[in-house]
C-alpha positions as CSV (number, residue, x, y, z in Angstrom):
1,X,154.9,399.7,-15.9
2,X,152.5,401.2,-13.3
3,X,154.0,402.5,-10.2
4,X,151.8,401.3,-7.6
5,X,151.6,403.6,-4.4
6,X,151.8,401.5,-1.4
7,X,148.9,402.4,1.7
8,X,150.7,404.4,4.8
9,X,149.9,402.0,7.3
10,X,152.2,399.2,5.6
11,X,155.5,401.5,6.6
12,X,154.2,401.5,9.8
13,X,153.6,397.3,10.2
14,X,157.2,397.2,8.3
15,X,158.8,399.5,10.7
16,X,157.1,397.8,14.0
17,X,157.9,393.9,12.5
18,X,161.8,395.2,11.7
19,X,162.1,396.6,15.1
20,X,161.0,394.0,16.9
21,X,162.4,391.4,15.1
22,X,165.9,393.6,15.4
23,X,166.5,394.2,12.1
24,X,170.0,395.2,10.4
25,X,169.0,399.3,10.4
26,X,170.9,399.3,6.7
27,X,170.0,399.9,3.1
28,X,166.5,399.3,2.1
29,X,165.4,398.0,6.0
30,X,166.7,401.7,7.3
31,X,164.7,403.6,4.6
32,X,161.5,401.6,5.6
33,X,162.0,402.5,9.2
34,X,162.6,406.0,8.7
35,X,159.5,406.3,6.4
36,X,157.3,404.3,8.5
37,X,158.6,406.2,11.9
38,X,157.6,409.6,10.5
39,X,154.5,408.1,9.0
40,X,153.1,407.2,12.7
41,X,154.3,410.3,14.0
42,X,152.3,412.3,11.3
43,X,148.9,410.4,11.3
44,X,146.3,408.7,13.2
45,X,146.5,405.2,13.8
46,X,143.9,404.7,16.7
47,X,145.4,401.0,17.7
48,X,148.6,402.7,18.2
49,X,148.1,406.0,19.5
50,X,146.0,403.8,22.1
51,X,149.8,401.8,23.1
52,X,151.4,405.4,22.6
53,X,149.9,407.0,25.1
54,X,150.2,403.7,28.0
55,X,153.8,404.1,27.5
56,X,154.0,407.6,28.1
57,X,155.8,408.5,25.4
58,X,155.2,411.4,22.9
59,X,153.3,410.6,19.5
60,X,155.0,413.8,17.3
61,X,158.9,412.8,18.6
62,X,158.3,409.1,18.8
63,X,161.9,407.3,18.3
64,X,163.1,403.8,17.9
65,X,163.6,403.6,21.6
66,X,159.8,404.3,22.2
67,X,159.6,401.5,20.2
68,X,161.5,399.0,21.1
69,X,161.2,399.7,24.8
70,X,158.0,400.7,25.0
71,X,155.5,400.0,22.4
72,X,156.9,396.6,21.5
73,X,157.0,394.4,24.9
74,X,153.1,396.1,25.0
75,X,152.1,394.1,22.1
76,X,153.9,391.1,22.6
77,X,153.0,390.2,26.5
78,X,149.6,389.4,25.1
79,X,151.5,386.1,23.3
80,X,153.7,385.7,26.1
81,X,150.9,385.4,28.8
82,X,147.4,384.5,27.3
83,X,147.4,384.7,23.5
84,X,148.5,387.0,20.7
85,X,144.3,387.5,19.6
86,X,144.7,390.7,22.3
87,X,147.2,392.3,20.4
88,X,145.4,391.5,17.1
89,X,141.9,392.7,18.0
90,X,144.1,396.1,19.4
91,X,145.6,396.3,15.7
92,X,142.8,395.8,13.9
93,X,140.9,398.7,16.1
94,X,139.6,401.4,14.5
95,X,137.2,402.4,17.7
96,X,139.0,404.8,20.2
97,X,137.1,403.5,23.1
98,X,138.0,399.7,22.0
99,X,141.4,400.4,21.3
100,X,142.2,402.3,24.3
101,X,140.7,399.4,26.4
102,X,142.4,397.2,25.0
103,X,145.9,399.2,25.5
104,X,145.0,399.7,29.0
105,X,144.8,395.6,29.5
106,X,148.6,395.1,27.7
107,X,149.7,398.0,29.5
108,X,148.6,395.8,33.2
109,X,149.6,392.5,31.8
110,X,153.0,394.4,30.7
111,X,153.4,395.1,34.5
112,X,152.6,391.6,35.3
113,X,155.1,390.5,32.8
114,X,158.0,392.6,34.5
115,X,156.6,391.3,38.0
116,X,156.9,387.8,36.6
117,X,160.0,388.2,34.8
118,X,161.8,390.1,37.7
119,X,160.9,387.1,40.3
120,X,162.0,384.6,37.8
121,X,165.3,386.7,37.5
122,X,165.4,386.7,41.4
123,X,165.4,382.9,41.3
124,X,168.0,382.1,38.0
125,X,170.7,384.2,39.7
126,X,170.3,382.2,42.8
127,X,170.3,379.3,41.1
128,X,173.0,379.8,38.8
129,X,175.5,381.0,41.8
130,X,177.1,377.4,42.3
131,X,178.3,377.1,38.7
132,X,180.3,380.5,39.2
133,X,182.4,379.1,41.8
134,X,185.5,378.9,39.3
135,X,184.0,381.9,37.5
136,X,182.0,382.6,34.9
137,X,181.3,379.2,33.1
138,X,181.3,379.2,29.2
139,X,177.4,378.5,28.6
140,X,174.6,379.5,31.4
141,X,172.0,377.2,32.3
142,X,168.7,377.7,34.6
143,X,165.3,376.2,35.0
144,X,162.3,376.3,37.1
145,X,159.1,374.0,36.4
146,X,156.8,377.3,37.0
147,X,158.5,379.1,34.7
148,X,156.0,380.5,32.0
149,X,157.4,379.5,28.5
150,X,156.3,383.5,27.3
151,X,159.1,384.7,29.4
152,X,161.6,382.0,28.9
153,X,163.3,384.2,26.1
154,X,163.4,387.0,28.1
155,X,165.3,385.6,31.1
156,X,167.8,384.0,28.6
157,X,168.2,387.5,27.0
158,X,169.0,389.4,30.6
159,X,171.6,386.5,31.6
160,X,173.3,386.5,28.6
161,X,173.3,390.4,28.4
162,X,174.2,390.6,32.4
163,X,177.7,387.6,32.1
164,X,178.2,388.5,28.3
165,X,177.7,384.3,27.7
166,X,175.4,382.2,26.1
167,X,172.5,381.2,28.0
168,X,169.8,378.6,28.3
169,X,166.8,378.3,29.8
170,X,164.0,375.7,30.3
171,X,161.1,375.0,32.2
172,X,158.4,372.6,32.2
173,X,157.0,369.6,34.5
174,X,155.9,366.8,32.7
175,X,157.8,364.5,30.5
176,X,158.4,367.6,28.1
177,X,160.7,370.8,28.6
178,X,160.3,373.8,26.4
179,X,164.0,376.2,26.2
180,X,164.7,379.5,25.1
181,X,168.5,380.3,24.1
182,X,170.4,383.3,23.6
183,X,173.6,384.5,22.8
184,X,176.9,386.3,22.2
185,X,178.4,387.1,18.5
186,X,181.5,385.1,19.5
187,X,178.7,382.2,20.1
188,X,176.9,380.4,17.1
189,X,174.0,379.3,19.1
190,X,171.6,377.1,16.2
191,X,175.7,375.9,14.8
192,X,175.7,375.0,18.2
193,X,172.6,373.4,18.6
194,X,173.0,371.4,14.7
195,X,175.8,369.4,17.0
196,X,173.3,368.3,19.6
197,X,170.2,367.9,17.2
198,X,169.6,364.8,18.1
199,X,168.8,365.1,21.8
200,X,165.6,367.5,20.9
201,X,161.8,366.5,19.9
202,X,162.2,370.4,17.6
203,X,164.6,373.0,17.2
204,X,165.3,376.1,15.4
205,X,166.5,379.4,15.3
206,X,169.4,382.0,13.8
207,X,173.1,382.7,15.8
208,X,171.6,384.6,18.1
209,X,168.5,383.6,19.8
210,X,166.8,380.1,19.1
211,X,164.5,377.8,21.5
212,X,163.8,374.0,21.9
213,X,161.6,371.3,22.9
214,X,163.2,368.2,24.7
215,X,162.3,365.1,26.7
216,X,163.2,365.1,30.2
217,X,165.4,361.6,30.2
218,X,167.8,363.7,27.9
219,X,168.4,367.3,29.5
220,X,171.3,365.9,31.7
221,X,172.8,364.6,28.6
222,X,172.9,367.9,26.3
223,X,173.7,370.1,29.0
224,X,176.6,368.3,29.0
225,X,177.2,368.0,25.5
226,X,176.3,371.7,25.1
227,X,179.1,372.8,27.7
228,X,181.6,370.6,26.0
229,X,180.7,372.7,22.6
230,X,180.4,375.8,24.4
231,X,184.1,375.7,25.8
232,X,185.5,374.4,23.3
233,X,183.9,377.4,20.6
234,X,184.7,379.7,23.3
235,X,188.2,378.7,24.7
236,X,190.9,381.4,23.9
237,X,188.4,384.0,22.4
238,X,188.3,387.6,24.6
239,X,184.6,387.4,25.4
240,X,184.4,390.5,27.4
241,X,181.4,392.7,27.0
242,X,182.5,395.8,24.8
243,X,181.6,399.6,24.8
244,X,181.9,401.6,22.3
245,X,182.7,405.0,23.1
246,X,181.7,407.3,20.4
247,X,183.3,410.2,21.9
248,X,184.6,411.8,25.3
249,X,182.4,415.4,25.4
250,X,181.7,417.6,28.0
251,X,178.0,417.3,28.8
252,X,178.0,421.9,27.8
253,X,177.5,420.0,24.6
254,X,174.3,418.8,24.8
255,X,171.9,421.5,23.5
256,X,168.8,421.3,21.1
257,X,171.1,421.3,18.2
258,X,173.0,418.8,19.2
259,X,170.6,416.7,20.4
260,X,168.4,417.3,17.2
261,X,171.7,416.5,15.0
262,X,171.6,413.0,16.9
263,X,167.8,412.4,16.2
264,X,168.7,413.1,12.6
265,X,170.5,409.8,12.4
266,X,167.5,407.5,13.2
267,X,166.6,405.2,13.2
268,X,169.0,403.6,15.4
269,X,169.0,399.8,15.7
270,X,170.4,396.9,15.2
271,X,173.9,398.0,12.9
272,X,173.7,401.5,13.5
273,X,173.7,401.7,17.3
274,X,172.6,404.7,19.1
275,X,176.2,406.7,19.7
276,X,177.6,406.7,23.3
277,X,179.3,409.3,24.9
278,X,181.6,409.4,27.6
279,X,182.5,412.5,30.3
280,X,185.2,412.1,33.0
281,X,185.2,413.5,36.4
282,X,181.8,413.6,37.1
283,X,180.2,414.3,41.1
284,X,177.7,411.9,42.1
285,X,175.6,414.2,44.0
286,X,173.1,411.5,44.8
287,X,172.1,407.9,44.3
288,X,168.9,406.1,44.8
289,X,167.3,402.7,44.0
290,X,164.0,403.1,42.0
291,X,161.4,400.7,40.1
292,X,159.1,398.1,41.3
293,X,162.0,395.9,42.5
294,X,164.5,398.8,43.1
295,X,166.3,397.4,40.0
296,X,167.4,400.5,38.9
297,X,169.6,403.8,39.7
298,X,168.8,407.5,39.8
299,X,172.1,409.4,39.8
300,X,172.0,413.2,40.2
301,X,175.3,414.6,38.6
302,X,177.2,417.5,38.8
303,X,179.8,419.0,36.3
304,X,181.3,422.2,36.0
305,X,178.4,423.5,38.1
306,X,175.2,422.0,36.6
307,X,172.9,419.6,37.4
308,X,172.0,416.1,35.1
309,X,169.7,413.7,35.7
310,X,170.6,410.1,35.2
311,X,169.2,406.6,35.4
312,X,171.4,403.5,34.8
313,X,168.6,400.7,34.0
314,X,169.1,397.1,35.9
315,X,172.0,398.7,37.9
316,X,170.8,398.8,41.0
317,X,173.2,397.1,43.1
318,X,175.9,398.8,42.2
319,X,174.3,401.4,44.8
320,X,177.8,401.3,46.8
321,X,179.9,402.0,43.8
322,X,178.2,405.6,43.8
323,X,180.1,407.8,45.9
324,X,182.4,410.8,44.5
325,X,183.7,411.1,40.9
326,X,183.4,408.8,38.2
327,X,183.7,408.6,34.4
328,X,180.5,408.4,32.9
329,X,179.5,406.3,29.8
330,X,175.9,407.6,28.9
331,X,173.7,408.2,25.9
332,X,171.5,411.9,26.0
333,X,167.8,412.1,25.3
334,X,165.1,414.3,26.2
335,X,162.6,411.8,28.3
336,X,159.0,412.8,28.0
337,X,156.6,412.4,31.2
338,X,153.2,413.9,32.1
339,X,153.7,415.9,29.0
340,X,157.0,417.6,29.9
341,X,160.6,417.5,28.7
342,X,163.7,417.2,30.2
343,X,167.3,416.0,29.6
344,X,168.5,413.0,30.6
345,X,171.4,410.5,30.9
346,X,170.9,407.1,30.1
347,X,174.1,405.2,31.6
348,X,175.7,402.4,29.8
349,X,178.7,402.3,32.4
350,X,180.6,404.1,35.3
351,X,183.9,403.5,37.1
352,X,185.5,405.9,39.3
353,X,187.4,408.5,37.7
């Protein structure tokens, strides 16, 4: 039999479809990555050297992270607020001009997007206040008529991340409401929905994350249904958002050989999470609010007499929780911006020491 020598470019599709679609990083899947990560570091691909270089990240140590942070949510806002054909046309490019147009118009409707989804945010936590009042209930609902159905997903992901709970969310104004649902491991969510198939026009979906269509006469009745399930799957079960600790280290650790030894087990993903490491006693030197909303926390940290630079992502107002020493649960990387290195903390968790 002829072995037939697949085109480069396929890796690449493969690696940006498993990514996004978070793949198990195992067996064959984790091979395809790899091969299709070092392929796009190596060669030219105008389309995405175009999306590369909006997300300020560096083309030659490009990692999953880039990827699924930064290259990813670029090429899907185009379906989420217009239509997918802007993406296409981008990967179909093979005109630097084009392409970086194009890139430049994902990269503004990207920050639209995060304006969008950050306001939308705003108004589900508000929302979703009164059904805390005996804590945290078993499913999470919200729902706002202006709510774009591209970002539906996206606000079910961040409340279900943020209360470690299944969440749904709808929105619509007519006599038709489209719903995004995610979830928990401990939480079938399409087992879940199977029970209550018969109060939607469509379903469908895996355990995770699935979405719906459903009349408006019969949303009362399924939220109800669907809270009756949800206690019932969740009663007794420790559902408690977890962190695994790799290792406790002191942060002397962290060199280019270490931090090169941790790049050598890319790609991370879905399966084969990125490792987490932990250092007590560390001094909060100081603590500000950053981003467009001030969503997020710059810590400057001291041990043993140096500096680190930190950022705990969507942390923000835990501002007041910042003051002397705490135990710090944090993956290293070297963050690249306007073309220069340096080391820095991304924190998973802090509590003082």
């Amino acid at each position: 039999r002829k072995k037939i020598e697949l085109p480069d470019e396929l890796y690449v599709y493969v690696t940006l479809g498993t990514i996004s679609d978070v793949g198990l990083m195992r067996d064959e899947n984790r091979y395809l990555v790899s091969k299709g990560m070092d392929v796009l570091r190596k060669s030219e691909f105008v389309s995405l050297d175009a999306l590369i270089k909006v997300s300020n990240a560096s083309k030659k140590n490009l990692s999953t992270q880039d990827m699924s942070f930064g290259i990813i949510p670029r090429i899907n806002v185009a379906g989420r607020l217009d239509h997918a054909k802007l993406s296409l046309m981008l990967l179909l490019s093979t005109d630097k001009p084009e392409a970086d147009r194009l890139a430049e118009e994902l990269n503004e409707m990207n920050k639209k997007r995060q304006i969008l989804t950050e306001k939308a945010m705003q108004e589900a936590e508000k929302q979703i206040k009164d059904d805390f009042k005996d804590g945290v209930p078993s499913i999470i609902f919200a729902g706002k008529p202006n709510w774009i159905p591209g970002i539906l997903g996206l606000i079910a992901g961040r409340l279900s991340e943020e209360y470690h709970r299944p969440a749904i969310v709808a929105s619509g104004d007519g006599e038709m409401f489209r719903a995004s649902a995610r979830s928990i491991p401990e939480f079938n969510m399409i087992e879940a929905l199977d029970l209550c198939s018969e109060s939607f026009e469509r379903y469908g979906g895996h355990p995770m994350a699935a979405g719906f269509t459903i009349k408006r006469d019969k949303l009362r009745n399924f939220r109800k249904a669907m809270s009756s399930v949800a206690d019932e799957l969740l009663s007794g079960l420790d559902v408690e958002p977890k962190l695994t600790i790799e290792a406790e280290i002191s942060p002397s650790w962290i060199n280019s050989e270490s931090l090169s030894f941790l790049n050598a087990l890319e790609p991370y993903g879905e399966q084969n999470e990125e490792p987490i490491f932990m250092t007590s006693n560390m001094n909060i030197i100081d603590a500000k609010r950053v981003g467009a909303s001030k969503n997020h926390l710059k810590l400057t940290m001291e041990h043993q007499g140096r500096i680190y630079d930190s950022i705990a992502f969507r942390q923000g107002d835990r501002i007041d929780q910042c003051k002397g020493s705490v135990d710090l649960a944090y993956k290293p990387e070297m963050n690249y911006w306007n073309g220069k290195y340096n080391l820095q903390f991304i924190v998973s968790d802090f509590r003082p020491a």
